[in-house]
N, C-alpha and C positions, 0 to 999 in steps of 0.2 A: 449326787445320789438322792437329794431331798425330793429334788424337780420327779426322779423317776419312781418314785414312792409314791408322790400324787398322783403322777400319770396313772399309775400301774392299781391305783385305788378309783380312778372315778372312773378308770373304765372297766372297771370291776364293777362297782355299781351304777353303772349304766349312766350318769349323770353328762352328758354332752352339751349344753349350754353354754357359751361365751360371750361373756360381756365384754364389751368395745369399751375404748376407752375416750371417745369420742362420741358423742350426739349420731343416732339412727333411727331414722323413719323410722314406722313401723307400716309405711303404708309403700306399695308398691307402684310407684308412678314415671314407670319408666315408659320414655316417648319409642315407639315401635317406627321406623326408618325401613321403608319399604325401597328397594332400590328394583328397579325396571330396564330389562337388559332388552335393549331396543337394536338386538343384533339380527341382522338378515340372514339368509344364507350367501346372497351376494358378498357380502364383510365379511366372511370366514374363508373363499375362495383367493388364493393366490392369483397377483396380475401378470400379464404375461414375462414381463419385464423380471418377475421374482421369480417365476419357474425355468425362465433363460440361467438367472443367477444361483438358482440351488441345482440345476443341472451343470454348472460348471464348476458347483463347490464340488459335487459328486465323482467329478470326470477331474479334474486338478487335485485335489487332495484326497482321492480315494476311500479307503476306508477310517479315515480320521474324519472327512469330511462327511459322511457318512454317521457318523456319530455326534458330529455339531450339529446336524439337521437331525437327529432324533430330541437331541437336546431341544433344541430350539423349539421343534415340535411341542415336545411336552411342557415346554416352559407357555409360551404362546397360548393365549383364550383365544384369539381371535382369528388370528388365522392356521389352517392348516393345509398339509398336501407337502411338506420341505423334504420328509422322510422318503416320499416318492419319488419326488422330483430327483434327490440325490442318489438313491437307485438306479434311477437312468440313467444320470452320471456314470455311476459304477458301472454299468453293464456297457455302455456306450467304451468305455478305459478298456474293459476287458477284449472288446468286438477289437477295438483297435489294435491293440498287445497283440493278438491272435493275427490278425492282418499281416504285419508288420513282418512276424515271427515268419508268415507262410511266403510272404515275399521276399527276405533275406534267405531263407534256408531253403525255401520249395516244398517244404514238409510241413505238416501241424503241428505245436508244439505235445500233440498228445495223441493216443491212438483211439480212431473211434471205436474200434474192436472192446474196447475196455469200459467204455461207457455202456455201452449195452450188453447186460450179463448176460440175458439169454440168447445174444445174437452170433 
């Protein structure tokens, strides 16, 4: 209760000063650390080799995988493109599923009649 009576008094009268209880410059000599980001646009581009492997994270773990390449994405300063890459993925699983579905059954699994409302 003592502590919050002071409180409650110096900042009622405006007094904001704190004294350290330890030794402080008074002089402001701090060293400024310039860092130089000597990034290209080539070093931002995925190599082929990573767009093979984020298109198979996309097409094998689906929409999980799909969400480790955004992650990764946003994590990642340096390089980018995994979001896309595992898109294709995704859409590559979907072509397939669709395939598959039209060669076992002979039918698509959906009617085109439904996707286009005005048709």
């Amino acid at each position: 209760m003592r502590k919050l009576l002071y409180i409650l008094l110096f900042s009622v009268v405006g007094q904001t000063s704190v004294y350290a209880s330890f030794p402080v410059s008074g002089y402001n000599n701090f060293t400024q650390i310039e860092t130089v980001d000597e990034d290209t646009e080539d070093d931002k581009k995925l190599t082929k080799k990573q767009k093979i492997a984020w298109i198979l994270v996309g097409l094998l773990a689906t929409f999980l995988g799909v969400i480790i390449a955004l992650i990764a994405q946003l994590i990642s300063k340096k390089k980018k493109g995994q979001f896309k890459f595992a898109l294709i993925g995704l859409a590559i699983y979907f072509a397939i599923a669709i395939a598959v579905e039209y060669a076992i059954t002979g039918e698509l699994p959906f009617d085109l009649s439904e996707l286009f409302i005005l048709g």
